[in-house]
C-alpha positions as CSV (number, residue, x, y, z in Angstrom):
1,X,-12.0,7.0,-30.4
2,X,-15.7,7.8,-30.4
3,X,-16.7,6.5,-27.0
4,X,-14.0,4.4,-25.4
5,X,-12.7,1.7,-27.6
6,X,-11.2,3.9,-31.0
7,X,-7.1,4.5,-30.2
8,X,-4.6,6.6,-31.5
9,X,-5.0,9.2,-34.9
10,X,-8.5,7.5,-35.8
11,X,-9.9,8.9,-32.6
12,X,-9.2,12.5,-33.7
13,X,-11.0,12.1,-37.2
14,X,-13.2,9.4,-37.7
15,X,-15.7,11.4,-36.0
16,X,-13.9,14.7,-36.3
17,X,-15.5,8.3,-33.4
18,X,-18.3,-0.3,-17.4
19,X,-18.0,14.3,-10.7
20,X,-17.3,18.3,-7.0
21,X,-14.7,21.0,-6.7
22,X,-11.0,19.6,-7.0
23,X,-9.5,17.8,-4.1
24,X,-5.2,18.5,-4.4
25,X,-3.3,15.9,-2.8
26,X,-0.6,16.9,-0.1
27,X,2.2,15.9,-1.9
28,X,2.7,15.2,-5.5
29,X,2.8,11.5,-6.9
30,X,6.2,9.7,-7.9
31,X,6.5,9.8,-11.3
32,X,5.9,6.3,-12.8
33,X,8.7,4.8,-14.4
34,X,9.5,1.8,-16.6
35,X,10.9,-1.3,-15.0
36,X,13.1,-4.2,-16.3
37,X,11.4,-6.5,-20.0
38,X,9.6,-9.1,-18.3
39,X,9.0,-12.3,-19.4
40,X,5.3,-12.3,-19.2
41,X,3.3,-13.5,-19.7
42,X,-26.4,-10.4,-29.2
43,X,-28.2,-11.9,-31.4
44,X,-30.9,-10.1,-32.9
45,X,-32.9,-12.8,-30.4
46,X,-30.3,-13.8,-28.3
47,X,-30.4,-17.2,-25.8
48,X,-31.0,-17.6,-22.4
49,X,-28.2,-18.4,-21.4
50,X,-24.1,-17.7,-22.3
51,X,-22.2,-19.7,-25.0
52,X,-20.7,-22.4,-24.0
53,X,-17.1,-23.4,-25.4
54,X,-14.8,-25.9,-24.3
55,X,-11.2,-24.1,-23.9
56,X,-8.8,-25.0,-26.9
57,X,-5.6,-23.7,-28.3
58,X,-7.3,-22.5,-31.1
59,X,-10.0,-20.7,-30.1
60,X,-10.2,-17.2,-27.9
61,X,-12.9,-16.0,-25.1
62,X,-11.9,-12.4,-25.4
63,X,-12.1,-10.5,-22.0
64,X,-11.4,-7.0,-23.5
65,X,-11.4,-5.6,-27.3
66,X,-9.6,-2.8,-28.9
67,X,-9.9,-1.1,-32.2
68,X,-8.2,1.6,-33.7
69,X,-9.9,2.2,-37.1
70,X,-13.3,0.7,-38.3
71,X,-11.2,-2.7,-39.5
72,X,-8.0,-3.2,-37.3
73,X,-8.6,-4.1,-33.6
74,X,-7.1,-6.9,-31.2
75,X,-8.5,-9.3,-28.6
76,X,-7.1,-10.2,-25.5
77,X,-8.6,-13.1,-24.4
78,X,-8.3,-16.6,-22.9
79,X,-7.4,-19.7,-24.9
80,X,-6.3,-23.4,-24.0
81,X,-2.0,-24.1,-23.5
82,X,-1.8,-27.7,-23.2
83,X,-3.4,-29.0,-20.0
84,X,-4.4,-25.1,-18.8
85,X,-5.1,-22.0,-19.3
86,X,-3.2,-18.6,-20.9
87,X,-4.0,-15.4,-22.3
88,X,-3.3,-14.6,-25.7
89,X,-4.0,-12.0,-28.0
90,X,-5.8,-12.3,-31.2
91,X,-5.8,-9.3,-34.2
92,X,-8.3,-8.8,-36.9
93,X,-7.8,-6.2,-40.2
94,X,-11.7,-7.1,-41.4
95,X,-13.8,-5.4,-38.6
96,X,-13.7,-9.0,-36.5
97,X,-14.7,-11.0,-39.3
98,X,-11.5,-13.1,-39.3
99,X,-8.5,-13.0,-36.7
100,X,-5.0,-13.8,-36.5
101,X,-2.4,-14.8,-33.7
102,X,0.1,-12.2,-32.3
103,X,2.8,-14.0,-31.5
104,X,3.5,-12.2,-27.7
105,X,6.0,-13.1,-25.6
106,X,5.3,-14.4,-22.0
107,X,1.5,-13.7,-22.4
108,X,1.1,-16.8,-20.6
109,X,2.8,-15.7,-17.4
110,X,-0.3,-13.5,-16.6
111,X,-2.9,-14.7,-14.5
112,X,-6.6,-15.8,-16.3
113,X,-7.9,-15.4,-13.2
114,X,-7.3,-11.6,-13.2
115,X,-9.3,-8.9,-15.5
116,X,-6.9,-7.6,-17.8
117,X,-7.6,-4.5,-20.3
118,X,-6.1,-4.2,-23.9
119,X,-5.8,-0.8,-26.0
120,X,-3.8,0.0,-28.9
121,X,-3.3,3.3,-30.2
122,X,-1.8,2.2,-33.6
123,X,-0.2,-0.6,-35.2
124,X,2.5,-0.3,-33.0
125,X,1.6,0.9,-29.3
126,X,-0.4,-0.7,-26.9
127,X,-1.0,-1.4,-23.4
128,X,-2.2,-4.0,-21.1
129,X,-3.5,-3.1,-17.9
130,X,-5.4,-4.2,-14.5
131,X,-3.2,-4.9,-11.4
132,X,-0.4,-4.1,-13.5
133,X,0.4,-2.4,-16.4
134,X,2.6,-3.8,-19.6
135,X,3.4,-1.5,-22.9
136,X,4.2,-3.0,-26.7
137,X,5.9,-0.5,-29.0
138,X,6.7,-3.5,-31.3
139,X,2.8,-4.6,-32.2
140,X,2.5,-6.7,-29.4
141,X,5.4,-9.1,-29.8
142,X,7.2,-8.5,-26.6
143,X,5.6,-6.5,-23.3
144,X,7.7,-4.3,-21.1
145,X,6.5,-4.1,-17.5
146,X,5.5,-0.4,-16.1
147,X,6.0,0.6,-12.7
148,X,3.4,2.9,-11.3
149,X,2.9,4.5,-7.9
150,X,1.4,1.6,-5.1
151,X,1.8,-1.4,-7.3
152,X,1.9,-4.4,-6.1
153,X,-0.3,-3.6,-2.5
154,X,-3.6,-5.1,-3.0
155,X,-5.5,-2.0,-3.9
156,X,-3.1,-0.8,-6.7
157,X,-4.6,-1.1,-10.4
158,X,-4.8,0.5,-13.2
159,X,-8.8,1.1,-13.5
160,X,-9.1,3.3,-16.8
161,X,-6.5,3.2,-19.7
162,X,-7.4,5.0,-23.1
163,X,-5.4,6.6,-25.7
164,X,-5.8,9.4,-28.7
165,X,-3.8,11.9,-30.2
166,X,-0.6,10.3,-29.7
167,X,-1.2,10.2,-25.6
168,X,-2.2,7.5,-23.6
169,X,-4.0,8.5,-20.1
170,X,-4.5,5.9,-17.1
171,X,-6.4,6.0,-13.5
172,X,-4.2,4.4,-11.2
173,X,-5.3,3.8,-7.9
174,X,-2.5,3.9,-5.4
175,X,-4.8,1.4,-3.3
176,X,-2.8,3.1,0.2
177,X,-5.7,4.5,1.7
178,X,-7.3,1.4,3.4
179,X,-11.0,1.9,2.9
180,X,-10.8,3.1,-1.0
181,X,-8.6,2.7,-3.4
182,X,-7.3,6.1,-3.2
183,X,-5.5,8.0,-4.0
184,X,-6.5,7.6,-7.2
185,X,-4.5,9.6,-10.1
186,X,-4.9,10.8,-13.7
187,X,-1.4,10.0,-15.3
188,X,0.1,10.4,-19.2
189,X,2.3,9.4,-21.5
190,X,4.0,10.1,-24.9
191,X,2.0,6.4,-26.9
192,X,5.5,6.1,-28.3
193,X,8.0,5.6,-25.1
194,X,7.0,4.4,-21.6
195,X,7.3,8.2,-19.8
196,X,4.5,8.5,-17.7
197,X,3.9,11.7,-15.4
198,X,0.9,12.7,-13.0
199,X,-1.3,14.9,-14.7
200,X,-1.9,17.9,-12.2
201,X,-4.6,18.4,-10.0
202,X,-6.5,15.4,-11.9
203,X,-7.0,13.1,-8.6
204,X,-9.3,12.0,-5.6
205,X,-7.0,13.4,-2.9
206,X,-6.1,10.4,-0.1
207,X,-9.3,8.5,-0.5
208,X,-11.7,8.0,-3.6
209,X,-12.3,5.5,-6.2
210,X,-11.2,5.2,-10.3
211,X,-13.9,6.2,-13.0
212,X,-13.8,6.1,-16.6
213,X,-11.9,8.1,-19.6
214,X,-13.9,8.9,-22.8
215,X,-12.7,10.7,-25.7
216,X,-14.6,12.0,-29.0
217,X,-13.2,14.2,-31.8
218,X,-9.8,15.1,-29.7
219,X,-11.7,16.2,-26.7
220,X,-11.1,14.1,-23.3
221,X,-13.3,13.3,-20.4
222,X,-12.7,11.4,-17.5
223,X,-14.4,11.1,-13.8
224,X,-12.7,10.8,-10.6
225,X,-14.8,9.8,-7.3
226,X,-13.5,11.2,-4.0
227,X,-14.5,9.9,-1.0
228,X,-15.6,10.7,2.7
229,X,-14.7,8.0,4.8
230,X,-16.9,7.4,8.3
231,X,-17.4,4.8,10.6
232,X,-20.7,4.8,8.9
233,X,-19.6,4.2,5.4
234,X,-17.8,6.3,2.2
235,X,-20.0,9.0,1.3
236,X,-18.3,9.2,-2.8
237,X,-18.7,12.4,-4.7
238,X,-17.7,12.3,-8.6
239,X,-15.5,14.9,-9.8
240,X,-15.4,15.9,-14.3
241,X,-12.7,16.5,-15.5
242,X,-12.4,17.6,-19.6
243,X,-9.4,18.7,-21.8
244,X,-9.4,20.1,-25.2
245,X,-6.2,19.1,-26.2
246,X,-5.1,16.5,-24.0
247,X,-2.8,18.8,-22.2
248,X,-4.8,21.2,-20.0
249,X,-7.6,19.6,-17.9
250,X,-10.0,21.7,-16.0
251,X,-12.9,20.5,-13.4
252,X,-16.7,20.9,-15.2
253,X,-20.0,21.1,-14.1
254,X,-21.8,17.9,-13.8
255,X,-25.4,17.6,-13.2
256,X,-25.7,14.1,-10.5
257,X,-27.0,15.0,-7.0
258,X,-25.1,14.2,-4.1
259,X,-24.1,10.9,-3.0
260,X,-24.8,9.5,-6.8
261,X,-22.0,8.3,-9.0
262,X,-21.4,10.2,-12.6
263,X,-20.4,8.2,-15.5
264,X,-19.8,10.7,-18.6
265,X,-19.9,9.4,-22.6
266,X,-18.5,11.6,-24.9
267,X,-20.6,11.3,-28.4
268,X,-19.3,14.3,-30.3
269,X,-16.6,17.0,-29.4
270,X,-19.6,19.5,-28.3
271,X,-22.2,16.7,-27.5
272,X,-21.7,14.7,-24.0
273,X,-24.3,12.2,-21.7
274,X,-23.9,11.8,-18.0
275,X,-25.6,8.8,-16.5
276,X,-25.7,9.0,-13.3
277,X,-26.6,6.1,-10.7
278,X,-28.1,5.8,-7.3
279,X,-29.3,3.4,-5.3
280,X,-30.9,0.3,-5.6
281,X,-32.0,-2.9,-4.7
282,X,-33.9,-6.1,-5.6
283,X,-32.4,-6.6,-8.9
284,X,-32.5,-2.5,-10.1
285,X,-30.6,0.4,-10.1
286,X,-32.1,4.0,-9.9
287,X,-30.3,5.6,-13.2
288,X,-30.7,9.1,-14.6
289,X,-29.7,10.5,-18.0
290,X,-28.1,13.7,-19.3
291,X,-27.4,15.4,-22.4
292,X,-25.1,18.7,-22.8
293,X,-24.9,19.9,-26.8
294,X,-22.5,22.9,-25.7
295,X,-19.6,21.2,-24.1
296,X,-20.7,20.2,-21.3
297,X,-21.6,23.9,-20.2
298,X,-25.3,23.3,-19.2
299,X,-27.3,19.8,-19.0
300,X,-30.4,19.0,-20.2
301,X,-32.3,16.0,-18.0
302,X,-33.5,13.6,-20.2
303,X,-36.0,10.4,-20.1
304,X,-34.2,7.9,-17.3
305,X,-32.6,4.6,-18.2
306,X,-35.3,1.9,-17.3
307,X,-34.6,0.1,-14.0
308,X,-33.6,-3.1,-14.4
309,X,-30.0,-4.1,-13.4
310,X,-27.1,-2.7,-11.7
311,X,-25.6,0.4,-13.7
312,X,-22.4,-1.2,-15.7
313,X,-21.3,1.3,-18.4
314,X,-22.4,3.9,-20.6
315,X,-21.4,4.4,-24.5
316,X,-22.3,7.6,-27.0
317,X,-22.0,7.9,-30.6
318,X,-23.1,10.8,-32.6
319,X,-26.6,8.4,-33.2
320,X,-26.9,6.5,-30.5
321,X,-26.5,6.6,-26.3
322,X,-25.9,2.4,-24.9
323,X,-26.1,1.9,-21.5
324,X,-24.9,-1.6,-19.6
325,X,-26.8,-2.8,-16.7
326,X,-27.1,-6.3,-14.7
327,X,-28.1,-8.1,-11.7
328,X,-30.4,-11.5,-12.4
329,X,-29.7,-11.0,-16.0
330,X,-27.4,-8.9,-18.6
331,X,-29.0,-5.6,-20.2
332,X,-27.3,-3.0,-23.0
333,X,-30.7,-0.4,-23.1
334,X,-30.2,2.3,-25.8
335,X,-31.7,5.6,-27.2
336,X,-31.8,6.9,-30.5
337,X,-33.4,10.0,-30.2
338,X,-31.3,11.8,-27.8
339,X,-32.6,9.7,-24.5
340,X,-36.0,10.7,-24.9
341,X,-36.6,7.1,-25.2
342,X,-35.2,3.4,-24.4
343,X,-35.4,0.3,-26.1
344,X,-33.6,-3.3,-24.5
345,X,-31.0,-3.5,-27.6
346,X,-29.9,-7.0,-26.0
347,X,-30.8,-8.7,-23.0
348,X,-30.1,-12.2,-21.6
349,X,-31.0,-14.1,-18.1
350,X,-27.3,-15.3,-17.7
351,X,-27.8,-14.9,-13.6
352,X,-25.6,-11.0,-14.4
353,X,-22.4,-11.9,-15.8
354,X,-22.7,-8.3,-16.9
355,X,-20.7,-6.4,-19.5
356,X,-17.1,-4.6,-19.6
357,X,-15.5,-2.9,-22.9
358,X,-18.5,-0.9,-23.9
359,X,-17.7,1.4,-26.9
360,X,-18.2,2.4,-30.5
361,X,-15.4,3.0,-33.3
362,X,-18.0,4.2,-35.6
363,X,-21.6,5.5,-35.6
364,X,-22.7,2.5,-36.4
365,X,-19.7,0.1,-35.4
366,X,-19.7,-1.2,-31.7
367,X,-18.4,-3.5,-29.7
368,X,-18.9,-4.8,-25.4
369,X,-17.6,-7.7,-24.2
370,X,-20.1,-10.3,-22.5
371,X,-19.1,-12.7,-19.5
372,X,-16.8,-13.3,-16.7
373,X,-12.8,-14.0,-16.4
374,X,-13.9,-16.2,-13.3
375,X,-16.1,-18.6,-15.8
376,X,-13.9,-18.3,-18.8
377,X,-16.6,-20.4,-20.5
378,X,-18.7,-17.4,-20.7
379,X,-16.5,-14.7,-22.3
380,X,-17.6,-13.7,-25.9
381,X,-17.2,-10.9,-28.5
382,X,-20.5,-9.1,-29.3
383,X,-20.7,-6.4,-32.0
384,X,-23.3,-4.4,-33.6
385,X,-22.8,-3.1,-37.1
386,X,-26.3,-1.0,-37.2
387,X,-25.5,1.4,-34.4
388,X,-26.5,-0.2,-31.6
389,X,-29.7,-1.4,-32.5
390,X,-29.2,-5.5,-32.5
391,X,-25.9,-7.6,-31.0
392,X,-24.4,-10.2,-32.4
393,X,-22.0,-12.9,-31.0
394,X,-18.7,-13.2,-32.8
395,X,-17.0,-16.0,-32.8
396,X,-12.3,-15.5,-32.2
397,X,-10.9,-18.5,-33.7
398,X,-7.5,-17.2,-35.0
399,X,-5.7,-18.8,-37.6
């Protein structure tokens, strides 16, 4: 996968493609097992406002998007079931042009209130994940239910889920520290089987927060934020983790100051950004840009992300850096030269419904999903085919 969104072998050769020392916990994780089968369930000149869709059985409002090669991918969206609401998941083998149903059983169990994430690391495989985590290995007809450590307390989720090279990582957050989510852990397992073991000394310790997982050209990244907790507040450090082979992971230099959050993008195997974000107010976000051509070994600063928005997400390809922002209204900002300079690829005064499922399966190939689960109404598919440079909506109505 070249930023987030590419699964399974087509991560390792398409392009072969929303930080501090390590903190060990006390005592290992338990091992996360399987439990019982369940029955589960822009436009080049885009509007002013979200697209508007009454909710009917033949129609989706994706709320996450998967590919894993430049044509295959699957939705996991919304859709109307009689007099309600259910989830249901949509494939397309045309790059989103046209989509078909995946007949999944007990899709409809899950809640449409909740965020849900969907990732597939080949026809077969996939996984979908928030407050709990469900795995296919029959191309999405039935989901088997995955325990993980802390599941079910309200501050257990699964907060990053990508796949590659026939592993799938997660960040689950244990949610039993009470003023995080920590501890928050890096597991793994085989894509093939539901074995999934605690990566060591990949974790926040007892208190810290979930970041992201990027992979480009076989090699991983992934941030972890550990936490300080005082009667004054969490003072959050972010820890960066990389791994060449998805096996061995060892802590790297990052270049954020203290107290700022670091959100990596891997854009080539040797080429990584790190956006990191500060604080803000009145509608903006403080955001700084880096760029390291030699692994990740030194950083270069480069020209910051304009201000507008809360920091979001952050997505590289070998052309192109995106970076997702809102607050009063929706922003994907992008550089083409490196980040020596920023353009608004898309923006839209939508009051910041904001922007989840960043990513690009190709250099020019991308993909970000627009809207809210809590206004179903305002969840759509955009893609751009030129690299980032315009969005366009795409419209899910499986046959």
């Amino acid at each position: 996968m070249l930023a987030f969104r590419l699964g399974g072998l087509a991560a390792m050769v398409l392009l072969a493609g929303c930080s501090t020392p390590i903190v060990h916990r006390a005592t290992p994780p338990a091992t996360a097992s399987p439990a019982p089968s369940i029955t589960p369930a822009p436009s080049a000149t885009p509007s002013s406002t979200p697209t508007t869709v009454a909710l009917t059985a033949g129609s989706v409002h994706p709320e996450s998007i998967t590919f894993i090669s430049p044509d295959v991918g699957w939705v996991l969206g919304i859709s109307g079931c009689g007099d309600s609401s259910c989830l249901r998941l949509a494939r397309t083998a045309d790059a989103g042009r046209a989509w078909t149903w995946v007949t999944s059983t007990g899709l409809s169990a899950l809640s449409t209130v909740t965020q849900w994430r969907v990732r597939f690391a080949d026809s077969e495989n996939g996984w979908i994940s928030g407050p709990l985590l469900f795995a296919t290995h029959d191309a999405g007809s039935t989901w088997t239910r995955v325990a993980f450590p802390g599941e079910g307390s309200s501050g257990a989720s699964v907060d990053a889920l990508e796949t590659a090279g026939g592993r799938v990582y997660a960040e689950i957050a244990e949610g039993t520290e009470p003023n995080t989510d920590g501890p928050v852990v890096l597991f793994e397992s085989p894509t093939n089987r539901d074995s999934w073991q605690p990566v060591s000394g990949v974790t926040t310790g007892t208190a810290g927060y979930a970041g992201e997982i990027s992979v480009a050209q076989g090699v991983f990244w992934a941030t972890l934020h550990s936490a300080v907790v005082t009667a004054e507040g969490n003072t959050q450090s972010s820890t960066l983790y990389r791994s060449l082979n998805g096996v061995t992971w060892r802590t790297e230099p990052q270049p954020c100051q203290s107290g700022w959050g670091a959100t990596v993008a891997a854009a080539t195997s040797a080429r990584v950004f790190i956006v990191c974000s500060g604080g803000g107010a009145a509608g903006s976000q403080e955001k700084m840009a880096y760029v390291s051509h030699n692994d990740g070994a030194s950083y270069q600063l480069v020209a910051d992300p304009p201000l507008g928005g809360d920091f979001e997400a952050v997505a590289a390809s070998p052309t192109g850096i995106s970076v997702a922002a809102a607050s009063g209204a929706t922003y994907i900002y992008a550089s083409f030269d490196g980040g020596a300079a920023w353009t608004t690829a898309y923006g839209i005064g939508d009051g910041g419904l904001g922007l989840s499922d960043l990513g690009f399966t190709t250099a020019t190939q991308g993909v970000v999903i627009h809207g809210q689960t809590n206004d179903p109404q305002s969840l759509q598919l955009l893609m751009t085919r030129d690299g980032g440079h315009q969005w366009e909506t795409v419209a899910v109505n499986p046959t």
